[in-house]
ROMI-890019 format. One record per residue: x, y, z of N, C-alpha, C in turn; residue in three letters. Coordinates in nm, 2 decimals. Example, Ala and Ser with C-alpha at 12.3 -4.5 7.8 and 13.67 -1.06 7.14 Angstrom:
BEGIN
SITE     n_u     n_v     n_w    ca_u    ca_v    ca_w     c_u     c_v     c_w  code
SITE    1.32   -0.57    0.78    1.23   -0.45    0.78    1.32   -0.33    0.78   ALA
SITE    1.28   -0.22    0.71    1.37   -0.11    0.71    1.29    0.00    0.79   SER
This chain:
BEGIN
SITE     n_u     n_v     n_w    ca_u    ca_v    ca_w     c_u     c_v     c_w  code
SITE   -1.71    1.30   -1.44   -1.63    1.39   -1.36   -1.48    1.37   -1.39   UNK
SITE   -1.42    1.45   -1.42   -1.28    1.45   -1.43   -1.15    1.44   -1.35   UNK
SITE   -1.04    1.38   -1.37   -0.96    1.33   -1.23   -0.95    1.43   -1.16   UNK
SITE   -0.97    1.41   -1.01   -1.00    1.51   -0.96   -0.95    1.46   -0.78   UNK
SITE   -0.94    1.52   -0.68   -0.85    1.44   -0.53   -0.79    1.35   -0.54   UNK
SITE   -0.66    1.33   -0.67   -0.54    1.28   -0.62   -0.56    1.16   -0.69   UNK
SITE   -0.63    1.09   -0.67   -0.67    0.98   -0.74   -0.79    0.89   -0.83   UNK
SITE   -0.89    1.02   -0.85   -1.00    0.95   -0.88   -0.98    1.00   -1.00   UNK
SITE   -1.00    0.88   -1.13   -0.99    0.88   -1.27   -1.16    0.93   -1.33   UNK
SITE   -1.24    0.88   -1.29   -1.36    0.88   -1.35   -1.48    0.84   -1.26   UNK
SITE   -1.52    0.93   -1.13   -1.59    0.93   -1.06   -1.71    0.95   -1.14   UNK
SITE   -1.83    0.85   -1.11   -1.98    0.90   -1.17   -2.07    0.87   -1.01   UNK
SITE   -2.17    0.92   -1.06   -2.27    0.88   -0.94   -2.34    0.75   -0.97   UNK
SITE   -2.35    0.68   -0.84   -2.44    0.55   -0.83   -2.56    0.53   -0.85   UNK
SITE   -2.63    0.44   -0.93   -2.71    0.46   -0.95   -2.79    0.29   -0.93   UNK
SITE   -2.91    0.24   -0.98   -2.93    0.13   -1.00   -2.91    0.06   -1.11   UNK
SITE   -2.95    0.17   -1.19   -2.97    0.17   -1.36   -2.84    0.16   -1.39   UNK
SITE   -2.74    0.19   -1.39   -2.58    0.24   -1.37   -2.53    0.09   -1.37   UNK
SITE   -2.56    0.05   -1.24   -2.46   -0.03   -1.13   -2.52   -0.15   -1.07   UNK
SITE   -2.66   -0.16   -1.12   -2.72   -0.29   -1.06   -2.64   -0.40   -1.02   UNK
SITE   -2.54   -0.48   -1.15   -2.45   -0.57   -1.08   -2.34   -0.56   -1.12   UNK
SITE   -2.29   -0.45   -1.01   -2.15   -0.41   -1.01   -2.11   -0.47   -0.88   UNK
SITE   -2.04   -0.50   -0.86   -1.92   -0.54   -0.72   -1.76   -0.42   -0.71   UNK
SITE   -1.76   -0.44   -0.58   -1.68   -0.38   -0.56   -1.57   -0.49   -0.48   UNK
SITE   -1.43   -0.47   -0.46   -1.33   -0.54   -0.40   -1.24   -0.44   -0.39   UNK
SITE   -1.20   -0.45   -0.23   -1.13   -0.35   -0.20   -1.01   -0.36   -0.09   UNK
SITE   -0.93   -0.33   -0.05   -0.88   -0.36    0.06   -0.76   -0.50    0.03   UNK
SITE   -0.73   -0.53   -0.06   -0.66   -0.57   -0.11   -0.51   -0.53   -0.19   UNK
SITE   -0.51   -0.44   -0.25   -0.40   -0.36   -0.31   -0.41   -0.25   -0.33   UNK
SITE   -0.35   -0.20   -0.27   -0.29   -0.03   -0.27   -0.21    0.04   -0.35   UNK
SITE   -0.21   -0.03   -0.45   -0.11    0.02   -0.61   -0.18    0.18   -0.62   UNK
SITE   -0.32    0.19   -0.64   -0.39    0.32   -0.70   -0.34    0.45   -0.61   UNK
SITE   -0.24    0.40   -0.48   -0.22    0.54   -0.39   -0.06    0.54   -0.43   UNK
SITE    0.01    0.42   -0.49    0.18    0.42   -0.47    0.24    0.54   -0.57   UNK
SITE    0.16    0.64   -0.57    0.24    0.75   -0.64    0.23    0.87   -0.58   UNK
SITE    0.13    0.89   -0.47    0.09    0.95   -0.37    0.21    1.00   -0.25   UNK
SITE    0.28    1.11   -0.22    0.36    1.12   -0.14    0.32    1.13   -0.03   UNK
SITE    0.18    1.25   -0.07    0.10    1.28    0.07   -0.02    1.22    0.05   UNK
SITE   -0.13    1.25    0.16   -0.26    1.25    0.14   -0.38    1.34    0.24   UNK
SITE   -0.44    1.40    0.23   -0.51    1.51    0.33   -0.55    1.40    0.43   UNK
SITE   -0.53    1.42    0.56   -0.57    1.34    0.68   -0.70    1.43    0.78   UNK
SITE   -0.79    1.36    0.83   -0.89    1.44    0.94   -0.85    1.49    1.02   UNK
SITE   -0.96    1.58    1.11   -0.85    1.56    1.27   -0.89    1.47    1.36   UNK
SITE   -1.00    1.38    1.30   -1.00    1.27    1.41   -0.88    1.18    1.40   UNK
SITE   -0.80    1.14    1.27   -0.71    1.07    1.24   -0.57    1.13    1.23   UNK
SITE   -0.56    1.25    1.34   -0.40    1.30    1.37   -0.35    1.25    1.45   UNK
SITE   -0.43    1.16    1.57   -0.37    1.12    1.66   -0.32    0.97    1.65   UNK
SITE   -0.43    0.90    1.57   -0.36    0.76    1.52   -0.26    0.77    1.42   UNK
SITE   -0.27    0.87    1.32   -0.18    0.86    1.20   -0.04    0.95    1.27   UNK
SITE   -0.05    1.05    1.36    0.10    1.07    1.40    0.17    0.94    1.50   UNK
SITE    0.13    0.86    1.48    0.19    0.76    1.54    0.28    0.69    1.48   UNK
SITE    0.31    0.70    1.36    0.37    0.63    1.22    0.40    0.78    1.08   UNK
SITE    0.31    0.85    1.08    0.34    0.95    0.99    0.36    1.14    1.03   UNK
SITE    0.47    1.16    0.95    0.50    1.32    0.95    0.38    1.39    0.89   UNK
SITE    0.28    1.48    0.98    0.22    1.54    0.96    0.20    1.67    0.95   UNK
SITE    0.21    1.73    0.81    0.24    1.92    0.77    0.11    1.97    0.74   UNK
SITE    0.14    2.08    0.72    0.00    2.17    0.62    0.04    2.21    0.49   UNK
SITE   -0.08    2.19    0.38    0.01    2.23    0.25   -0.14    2.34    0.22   UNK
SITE   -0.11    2.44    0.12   -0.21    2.45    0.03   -0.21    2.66    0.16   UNK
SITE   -0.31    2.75    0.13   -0.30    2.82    0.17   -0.47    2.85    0.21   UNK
SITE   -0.52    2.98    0.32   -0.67    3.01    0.33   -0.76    2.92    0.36   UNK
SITE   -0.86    2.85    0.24   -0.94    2.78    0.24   -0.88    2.67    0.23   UNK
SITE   -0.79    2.70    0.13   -0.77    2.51    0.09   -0.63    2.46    0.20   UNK
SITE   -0.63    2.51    0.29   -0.51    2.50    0.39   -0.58    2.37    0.46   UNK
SITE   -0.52    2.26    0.45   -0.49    2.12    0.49   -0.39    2.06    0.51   UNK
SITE   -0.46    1.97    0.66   -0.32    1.88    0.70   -0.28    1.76    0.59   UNK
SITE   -0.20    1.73    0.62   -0.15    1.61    0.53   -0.07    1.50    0.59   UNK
SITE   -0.07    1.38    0.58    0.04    1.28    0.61    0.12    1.27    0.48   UNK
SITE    0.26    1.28    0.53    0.37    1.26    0.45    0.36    1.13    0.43   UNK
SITE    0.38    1.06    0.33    0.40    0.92    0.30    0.58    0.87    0.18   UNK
SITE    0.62    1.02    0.14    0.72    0.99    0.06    0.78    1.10    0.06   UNK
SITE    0.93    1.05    0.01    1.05    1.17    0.01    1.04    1.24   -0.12   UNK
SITE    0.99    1.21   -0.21    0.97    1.25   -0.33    0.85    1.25   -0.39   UNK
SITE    0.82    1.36   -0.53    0.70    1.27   -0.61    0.71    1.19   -0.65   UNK
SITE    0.54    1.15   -0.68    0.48    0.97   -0.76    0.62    0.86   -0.60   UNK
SITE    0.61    0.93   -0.53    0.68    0.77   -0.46    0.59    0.77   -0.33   UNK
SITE    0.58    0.65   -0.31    0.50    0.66   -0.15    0.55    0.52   -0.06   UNK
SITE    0.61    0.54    0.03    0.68    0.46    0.11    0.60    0.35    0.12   UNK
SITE    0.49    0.36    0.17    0.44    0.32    0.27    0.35    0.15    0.16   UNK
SITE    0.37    0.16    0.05    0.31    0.09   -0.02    0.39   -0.01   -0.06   UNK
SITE    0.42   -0.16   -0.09    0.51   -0.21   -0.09    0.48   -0.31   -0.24   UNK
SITE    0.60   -0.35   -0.29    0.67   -0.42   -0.45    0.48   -0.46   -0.49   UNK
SITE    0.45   -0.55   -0.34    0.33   -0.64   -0.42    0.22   -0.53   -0.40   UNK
SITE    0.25   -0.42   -0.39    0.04   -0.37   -0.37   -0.02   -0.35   -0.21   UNK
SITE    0.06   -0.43   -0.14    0.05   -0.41    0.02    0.08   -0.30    0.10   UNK
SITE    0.02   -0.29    0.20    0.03   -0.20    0.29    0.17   -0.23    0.43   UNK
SITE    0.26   -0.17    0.43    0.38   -0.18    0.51    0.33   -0.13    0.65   UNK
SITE    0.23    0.00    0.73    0.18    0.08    0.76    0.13    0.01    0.91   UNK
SITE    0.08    0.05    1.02   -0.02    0.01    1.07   -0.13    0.11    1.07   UNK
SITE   -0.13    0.22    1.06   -0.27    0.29    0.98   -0.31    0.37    0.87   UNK
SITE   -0.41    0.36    0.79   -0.41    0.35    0.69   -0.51    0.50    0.68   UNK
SITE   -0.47    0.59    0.61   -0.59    0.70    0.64   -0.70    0.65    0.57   UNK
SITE   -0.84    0.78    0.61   -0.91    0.77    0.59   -0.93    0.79    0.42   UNK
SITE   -0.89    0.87    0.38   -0.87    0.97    0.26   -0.86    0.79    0.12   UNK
SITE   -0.78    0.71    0.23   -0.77    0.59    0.08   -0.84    0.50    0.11   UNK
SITE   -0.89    0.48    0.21   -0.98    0.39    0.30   -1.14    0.43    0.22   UNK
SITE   -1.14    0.52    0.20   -1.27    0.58    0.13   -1.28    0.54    0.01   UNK
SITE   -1.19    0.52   -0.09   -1.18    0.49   -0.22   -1.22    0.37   -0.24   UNK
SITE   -1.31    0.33   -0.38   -1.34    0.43   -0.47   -1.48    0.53   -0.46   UNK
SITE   -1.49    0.52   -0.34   -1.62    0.64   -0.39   -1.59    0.75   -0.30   UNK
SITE   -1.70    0.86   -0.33   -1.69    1.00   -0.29   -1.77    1.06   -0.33   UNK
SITE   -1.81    1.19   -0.24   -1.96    1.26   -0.25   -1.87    1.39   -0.36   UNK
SITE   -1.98    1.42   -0.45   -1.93    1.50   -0.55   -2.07    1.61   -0.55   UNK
SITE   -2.01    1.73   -0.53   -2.14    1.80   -0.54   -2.18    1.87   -0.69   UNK
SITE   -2.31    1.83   -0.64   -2.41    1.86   -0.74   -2.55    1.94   -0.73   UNK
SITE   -2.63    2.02   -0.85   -2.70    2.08   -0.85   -2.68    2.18   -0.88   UNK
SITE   -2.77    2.31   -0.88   -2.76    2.42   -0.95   -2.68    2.51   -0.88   UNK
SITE   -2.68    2.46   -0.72   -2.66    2.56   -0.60   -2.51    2.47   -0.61   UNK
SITE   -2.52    2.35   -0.64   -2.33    2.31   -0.58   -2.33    2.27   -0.47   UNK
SITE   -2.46    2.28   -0.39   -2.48    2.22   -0.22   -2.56    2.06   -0.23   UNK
SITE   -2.60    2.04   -0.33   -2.66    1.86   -0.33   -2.53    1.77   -0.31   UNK
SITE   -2.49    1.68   -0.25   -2.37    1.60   -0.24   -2.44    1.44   -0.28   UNK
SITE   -2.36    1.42   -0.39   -2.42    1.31   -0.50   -2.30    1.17   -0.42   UNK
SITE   -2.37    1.03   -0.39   -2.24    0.94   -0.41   -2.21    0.89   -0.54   UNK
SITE   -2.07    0.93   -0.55   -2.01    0.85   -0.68   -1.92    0.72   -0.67   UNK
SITE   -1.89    0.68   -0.74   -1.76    0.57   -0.78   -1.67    0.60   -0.88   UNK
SITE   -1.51    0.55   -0.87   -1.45    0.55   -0.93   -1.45    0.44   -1.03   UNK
SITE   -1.50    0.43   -1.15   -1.55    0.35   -1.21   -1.41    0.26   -1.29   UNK
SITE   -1.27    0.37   -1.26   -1.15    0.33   -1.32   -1.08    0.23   -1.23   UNK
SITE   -1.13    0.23   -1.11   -1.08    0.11   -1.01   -1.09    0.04   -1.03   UNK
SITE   -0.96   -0.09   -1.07   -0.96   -0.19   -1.10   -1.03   -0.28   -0.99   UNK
SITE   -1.11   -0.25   -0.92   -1.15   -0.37   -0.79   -1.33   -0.31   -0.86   UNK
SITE   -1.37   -0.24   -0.90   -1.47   -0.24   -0.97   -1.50   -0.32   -1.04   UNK
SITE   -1.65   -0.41   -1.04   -1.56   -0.53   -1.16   -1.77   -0.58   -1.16   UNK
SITE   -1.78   -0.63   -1.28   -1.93   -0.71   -1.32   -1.93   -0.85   -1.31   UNK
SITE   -1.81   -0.92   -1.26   -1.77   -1.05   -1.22   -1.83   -1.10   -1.08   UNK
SITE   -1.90   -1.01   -0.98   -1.93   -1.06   -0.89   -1.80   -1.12   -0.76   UNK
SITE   -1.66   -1.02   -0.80   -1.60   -1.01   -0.73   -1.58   -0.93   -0.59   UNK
SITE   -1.62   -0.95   -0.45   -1.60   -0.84   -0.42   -1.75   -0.86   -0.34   UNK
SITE   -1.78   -0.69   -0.28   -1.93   -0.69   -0.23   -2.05   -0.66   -0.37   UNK
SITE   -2.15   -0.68   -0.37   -2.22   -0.61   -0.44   -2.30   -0.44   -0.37   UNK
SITE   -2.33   -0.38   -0.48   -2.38   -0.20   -0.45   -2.50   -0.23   -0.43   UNK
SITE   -2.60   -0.34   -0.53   -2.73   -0.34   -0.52   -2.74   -0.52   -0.55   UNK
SITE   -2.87   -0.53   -0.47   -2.91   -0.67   -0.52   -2.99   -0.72   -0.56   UNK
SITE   -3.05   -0.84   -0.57   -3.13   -0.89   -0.74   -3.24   -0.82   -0.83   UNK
SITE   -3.31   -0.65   -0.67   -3.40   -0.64   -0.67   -3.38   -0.47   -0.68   UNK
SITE   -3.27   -0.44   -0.69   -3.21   -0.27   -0.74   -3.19   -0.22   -0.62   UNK
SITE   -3.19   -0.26   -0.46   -3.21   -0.26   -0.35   -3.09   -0.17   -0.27   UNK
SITE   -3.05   -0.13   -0.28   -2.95   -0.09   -0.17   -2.90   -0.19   -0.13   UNK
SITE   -2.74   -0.23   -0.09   -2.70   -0.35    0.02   -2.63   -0.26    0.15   UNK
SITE   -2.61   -0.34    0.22   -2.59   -0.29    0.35   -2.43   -0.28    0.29   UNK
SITE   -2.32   -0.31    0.19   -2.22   -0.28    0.19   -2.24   -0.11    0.14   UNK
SITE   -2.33   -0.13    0.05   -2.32    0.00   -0.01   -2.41    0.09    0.11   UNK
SITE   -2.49    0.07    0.19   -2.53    0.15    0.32   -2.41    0.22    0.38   UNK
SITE   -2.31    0.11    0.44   -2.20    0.15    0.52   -2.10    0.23    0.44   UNK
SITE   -2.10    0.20    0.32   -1.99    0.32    0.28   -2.03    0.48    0.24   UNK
SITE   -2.20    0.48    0.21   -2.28    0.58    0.23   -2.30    0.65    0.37   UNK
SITE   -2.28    0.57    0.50   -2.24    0.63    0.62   -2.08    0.68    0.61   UNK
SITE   -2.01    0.56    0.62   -1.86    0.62    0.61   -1.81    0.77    0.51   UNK
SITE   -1.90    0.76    0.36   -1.85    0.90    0.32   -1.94    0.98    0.39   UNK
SITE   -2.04    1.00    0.39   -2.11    1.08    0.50   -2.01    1.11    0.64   UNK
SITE   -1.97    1.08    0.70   -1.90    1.06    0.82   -1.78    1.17    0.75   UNK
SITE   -1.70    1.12    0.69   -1.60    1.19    0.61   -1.63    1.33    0.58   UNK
SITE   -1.72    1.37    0.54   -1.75    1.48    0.48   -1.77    1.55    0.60   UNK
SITE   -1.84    1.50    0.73   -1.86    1.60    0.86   -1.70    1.61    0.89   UNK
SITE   -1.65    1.55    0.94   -1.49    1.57    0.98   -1.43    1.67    0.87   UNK
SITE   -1.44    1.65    0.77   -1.37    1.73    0.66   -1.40    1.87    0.69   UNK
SITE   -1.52    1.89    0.70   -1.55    2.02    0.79   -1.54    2.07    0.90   UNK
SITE   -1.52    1.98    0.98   -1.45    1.97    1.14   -1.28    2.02    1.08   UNK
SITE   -1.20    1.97    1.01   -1.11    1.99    0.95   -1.04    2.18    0.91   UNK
SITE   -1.14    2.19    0.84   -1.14    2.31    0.79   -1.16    2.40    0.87   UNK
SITE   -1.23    2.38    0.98   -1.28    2.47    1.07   -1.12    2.50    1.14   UNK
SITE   -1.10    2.37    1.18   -0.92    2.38    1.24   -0.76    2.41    1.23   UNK
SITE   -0.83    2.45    1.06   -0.74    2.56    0.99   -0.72    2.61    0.98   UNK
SITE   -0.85    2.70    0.94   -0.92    2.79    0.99   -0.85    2.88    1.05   UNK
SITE   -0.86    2.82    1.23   -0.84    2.90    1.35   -0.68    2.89    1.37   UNK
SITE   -0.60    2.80    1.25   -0.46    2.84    1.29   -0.43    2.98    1.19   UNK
SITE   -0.50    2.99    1.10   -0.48    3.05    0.96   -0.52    3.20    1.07   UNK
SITE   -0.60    3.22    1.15   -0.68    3.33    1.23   -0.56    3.38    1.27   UNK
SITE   -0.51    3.27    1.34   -0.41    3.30    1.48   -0.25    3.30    1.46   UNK
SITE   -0.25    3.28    1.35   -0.14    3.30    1.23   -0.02    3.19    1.26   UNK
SITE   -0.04    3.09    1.35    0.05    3.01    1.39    0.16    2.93    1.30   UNK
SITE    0.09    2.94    1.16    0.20    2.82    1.10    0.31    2.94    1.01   UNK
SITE    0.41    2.83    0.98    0.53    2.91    0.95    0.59    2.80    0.84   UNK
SITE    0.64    2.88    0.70    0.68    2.77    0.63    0.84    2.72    0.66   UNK
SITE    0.83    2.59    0.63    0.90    2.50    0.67    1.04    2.42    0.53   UNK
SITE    1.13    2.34    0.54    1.17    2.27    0.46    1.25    2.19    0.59   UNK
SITE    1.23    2.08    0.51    1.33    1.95    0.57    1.37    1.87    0.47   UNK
SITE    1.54    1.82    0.56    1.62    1.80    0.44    1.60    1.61    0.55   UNK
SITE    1.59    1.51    0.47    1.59    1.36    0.54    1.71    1.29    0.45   UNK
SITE    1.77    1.20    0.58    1.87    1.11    0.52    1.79    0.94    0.50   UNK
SITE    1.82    0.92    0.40    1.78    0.82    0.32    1.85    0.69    0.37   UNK
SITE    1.81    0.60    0.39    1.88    0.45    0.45    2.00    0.45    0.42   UNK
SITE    2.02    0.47    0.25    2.15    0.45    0.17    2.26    0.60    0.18   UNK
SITE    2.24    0.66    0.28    2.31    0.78    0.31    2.31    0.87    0.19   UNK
SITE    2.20    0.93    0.11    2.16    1.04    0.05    2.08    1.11    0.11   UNK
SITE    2.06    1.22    0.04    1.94    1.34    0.12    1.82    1.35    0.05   UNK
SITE    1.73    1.41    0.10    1.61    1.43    0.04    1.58    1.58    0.15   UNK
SITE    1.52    1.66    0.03    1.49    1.77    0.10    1.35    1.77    0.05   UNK
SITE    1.28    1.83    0.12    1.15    1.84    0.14    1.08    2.02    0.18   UNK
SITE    1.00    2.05    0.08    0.99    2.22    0.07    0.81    2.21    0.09   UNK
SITE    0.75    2.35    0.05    0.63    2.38   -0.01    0.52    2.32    0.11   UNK
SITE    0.57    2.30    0.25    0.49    2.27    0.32    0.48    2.37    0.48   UNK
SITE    0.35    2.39    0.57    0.41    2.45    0.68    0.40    2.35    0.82   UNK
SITE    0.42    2.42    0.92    0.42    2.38    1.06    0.38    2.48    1.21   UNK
SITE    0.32    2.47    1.28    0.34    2.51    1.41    0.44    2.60    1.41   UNK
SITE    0.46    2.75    1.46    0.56    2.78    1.48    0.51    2.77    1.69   UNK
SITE    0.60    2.71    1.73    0.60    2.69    1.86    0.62    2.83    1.99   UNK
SITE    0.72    2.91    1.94    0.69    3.02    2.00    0.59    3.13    1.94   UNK
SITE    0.52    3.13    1.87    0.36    3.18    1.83    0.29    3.15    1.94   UNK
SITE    0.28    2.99    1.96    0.19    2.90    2.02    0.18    2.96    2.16   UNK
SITE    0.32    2.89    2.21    0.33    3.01    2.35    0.32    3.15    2.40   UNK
SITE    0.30    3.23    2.30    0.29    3.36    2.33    0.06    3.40    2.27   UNK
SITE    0.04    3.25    2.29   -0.09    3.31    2.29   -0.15    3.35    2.43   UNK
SITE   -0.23    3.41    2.40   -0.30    3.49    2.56   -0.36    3.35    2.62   UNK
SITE   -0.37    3.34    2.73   -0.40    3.21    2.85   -0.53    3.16    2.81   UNK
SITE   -0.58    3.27    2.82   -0.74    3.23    2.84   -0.75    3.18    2.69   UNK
SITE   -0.69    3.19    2.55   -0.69    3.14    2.45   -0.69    2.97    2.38   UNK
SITE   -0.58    2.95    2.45   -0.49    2.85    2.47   -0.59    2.74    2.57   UNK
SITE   -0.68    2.80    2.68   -0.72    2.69    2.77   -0.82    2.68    2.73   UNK
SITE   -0.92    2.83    2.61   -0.99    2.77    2.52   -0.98    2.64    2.44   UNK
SITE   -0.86    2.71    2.32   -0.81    2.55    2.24   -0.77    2.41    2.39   UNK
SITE   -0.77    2.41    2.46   -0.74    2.27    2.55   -0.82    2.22    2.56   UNK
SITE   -0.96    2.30    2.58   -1.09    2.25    2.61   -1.19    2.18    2.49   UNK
SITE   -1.12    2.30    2.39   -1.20    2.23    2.26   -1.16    2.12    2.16   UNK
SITE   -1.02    2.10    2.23   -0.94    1.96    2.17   -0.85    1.99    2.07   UNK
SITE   -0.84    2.13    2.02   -0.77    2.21    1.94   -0.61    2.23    1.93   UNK
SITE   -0.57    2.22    2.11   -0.43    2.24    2.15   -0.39    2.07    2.11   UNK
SITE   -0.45    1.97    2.15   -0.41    1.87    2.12   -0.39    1.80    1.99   UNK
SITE   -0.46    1.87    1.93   -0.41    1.85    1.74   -0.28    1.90    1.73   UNK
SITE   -0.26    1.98    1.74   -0.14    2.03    1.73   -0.04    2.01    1.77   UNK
SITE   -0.04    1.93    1.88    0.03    1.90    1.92    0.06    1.72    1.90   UNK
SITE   -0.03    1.70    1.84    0.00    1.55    1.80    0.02    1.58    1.63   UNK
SITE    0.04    1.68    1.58    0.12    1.78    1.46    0.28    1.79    1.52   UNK
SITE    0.28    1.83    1.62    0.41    1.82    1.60    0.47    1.78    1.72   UNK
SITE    0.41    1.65    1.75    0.52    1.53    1.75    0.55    1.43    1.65   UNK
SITE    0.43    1.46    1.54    0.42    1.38    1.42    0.63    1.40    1.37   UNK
SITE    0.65    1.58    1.39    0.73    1.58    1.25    0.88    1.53    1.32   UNK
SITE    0.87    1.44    1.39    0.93    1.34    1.47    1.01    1.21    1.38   UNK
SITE    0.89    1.22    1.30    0.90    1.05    1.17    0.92    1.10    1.03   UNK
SITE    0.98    1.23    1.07    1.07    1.22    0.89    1.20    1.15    0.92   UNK
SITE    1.23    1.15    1.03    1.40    1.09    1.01    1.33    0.91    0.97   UNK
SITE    1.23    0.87    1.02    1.20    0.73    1.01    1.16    0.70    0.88   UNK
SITE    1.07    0.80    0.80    0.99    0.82    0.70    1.16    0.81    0.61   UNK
SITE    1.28    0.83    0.61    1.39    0.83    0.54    1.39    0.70    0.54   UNK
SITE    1.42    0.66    0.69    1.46    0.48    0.68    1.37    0.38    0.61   UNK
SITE    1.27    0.43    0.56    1.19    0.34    0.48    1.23    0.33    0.33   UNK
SITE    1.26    0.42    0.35    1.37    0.45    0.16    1.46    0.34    0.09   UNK
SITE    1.44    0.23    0.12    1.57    0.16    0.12    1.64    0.09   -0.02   UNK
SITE    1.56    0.21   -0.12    1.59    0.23   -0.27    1.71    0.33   -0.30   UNK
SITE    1.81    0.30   -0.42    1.88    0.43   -0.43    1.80    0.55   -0.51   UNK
SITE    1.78    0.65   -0.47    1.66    0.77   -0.51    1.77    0.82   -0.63   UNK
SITE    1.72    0.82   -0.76    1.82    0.93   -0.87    1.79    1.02   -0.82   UNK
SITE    1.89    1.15   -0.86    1.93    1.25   -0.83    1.81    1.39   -0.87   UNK
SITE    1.76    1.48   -0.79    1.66    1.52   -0.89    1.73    1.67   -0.84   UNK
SITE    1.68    1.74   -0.96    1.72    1.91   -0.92    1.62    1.98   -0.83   UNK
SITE    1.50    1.95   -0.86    1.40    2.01   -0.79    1.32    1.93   -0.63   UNK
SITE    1.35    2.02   -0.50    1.33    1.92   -0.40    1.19    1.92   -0.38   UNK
SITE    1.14    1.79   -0.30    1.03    1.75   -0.29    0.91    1.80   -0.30   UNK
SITE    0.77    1.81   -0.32    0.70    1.90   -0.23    0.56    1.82   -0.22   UNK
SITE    0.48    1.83   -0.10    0.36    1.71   -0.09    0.26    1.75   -0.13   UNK
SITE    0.22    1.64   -0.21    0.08    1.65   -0.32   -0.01    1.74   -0.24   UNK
SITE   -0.09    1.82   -0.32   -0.21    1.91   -0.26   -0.30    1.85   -0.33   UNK
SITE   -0.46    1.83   -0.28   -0.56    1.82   -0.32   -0.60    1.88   -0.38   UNK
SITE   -0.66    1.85   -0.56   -0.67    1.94   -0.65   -0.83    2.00   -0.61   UNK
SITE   -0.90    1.92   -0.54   -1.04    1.98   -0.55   -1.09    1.91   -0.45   UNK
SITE   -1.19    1.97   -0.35   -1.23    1.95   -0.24   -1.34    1.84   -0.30   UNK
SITE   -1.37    1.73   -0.14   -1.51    1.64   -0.19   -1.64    1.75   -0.19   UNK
């Protein structure tokens, strides 16, 4: 499979025969995301991730996704630090998942295969790390739980979609640019993304509105935009001089859905 959501070099599917004694190590360094501005977030993770990150919409229709801002520019991502560490206190799902991911497959395109990124340097035949299978080609319960966790992911993801969906219906978002001041008193402007427009929101019919309240829908949105609260913060983490660029920002889009 070819690089393909942002970060995966060379996703294949798992196998026994494949991967018998492969290990995996992970959770360690975060280099593979530090060029990452943004990253597609769930909606179960708007409410912990607007707690620390500016959260927009990029991409249009189908592929219309929320995102956490993580940088004022491309290839930069704040939030990852000199040694490979996490600066952050939450960490999305979207990297938290890596290196694997369900890749579909089959004639229909509807089989969902688990793969690995086999380019991840925490991939390794050293017995570094957990093992995928054991002495006996077995399944391990590491590799169980991450076959729940991307399973899990993939329902939200469609939980997701759905809730774009209904803003895309109801025509709420409105394109946006923001211009952030940088620790070292430069600017950074930021384009190619949208938001809530707020009097839309209000001018929906009652009985609409106490629909989305009930279905948890008003409250995304609203923890959307108190998110875009933390671009002035999302600035103060800058605390690099940024060269000068002609073209302003815009946050990574996912090139291809899991």
């Amino acid at each position: 499979m070819t690089k393909q959501l942002l970060i995966y070099e060379n996703a294949v599917p798992i196998s026994a025969a494949a991967h018998a004694d492969v290990s995996v190590r992970t959770g360690y360094n975060w280099n593979f995301a530090a060029q990452l501005n943004s990253v597609p977030v769930l909606v179960p993770e708007m409410e912990p991730a607007c707690a620390e990150m500016p959260i927009v919409f990029t991409g249009q229709a189908d592929s219309l996704t929320p995102v956490a801002l993580m940088g004022l520019q491309s290839g930069e991502n704040l939030f990852v630090t000199a040694d490979g560490g996490w600066s952050g206190r939450y960490i999305p799902a979207f990297l938290r998942r890596y290196p694997f991911v369900f890749a579909e497959t089959g004639a229909d395109g509807k089989t969902l295969t688990l793969c690995i990124d086999e380019a991840y340097e925490g991939v390794n035949r050293a017995g570094r790390g957990e093992r995928l299978f054991d002495s006996e080609g077995t399944r391990t319960q590491y590799l169980g739980n991450m076959l729940k966790f991307t399973t899990d992911y993939q329902t939200q993801h469609n939980l997701t979609r759905a809730f774009c969906q209904t803003l895309t219906e109801l025509a709420l978002l409105e394109p946006a640019v923001a211009t952030v001041t940088r620790a070292d008193g430069t600017t950074a402007t930021l384009t190619g993304f949208q938001r809530v427009n707020r009097d839309k929101l209000a001018a929906l019919p009652d009985d609409r509105l106490a629909e989305m309240f009930r279905n948890g829908m008003l409250g995304l949105i609203y923890f959307h935009i108190a998110s875009l609260g933390h671009l002035a913060a999302l600035g103060q983490r800058d605390t690099r001089t940024a060269a000068p660029s002609d073209a302003p920002a815009q946050p990574a889009e996912e090139s291809a859905q899991a």
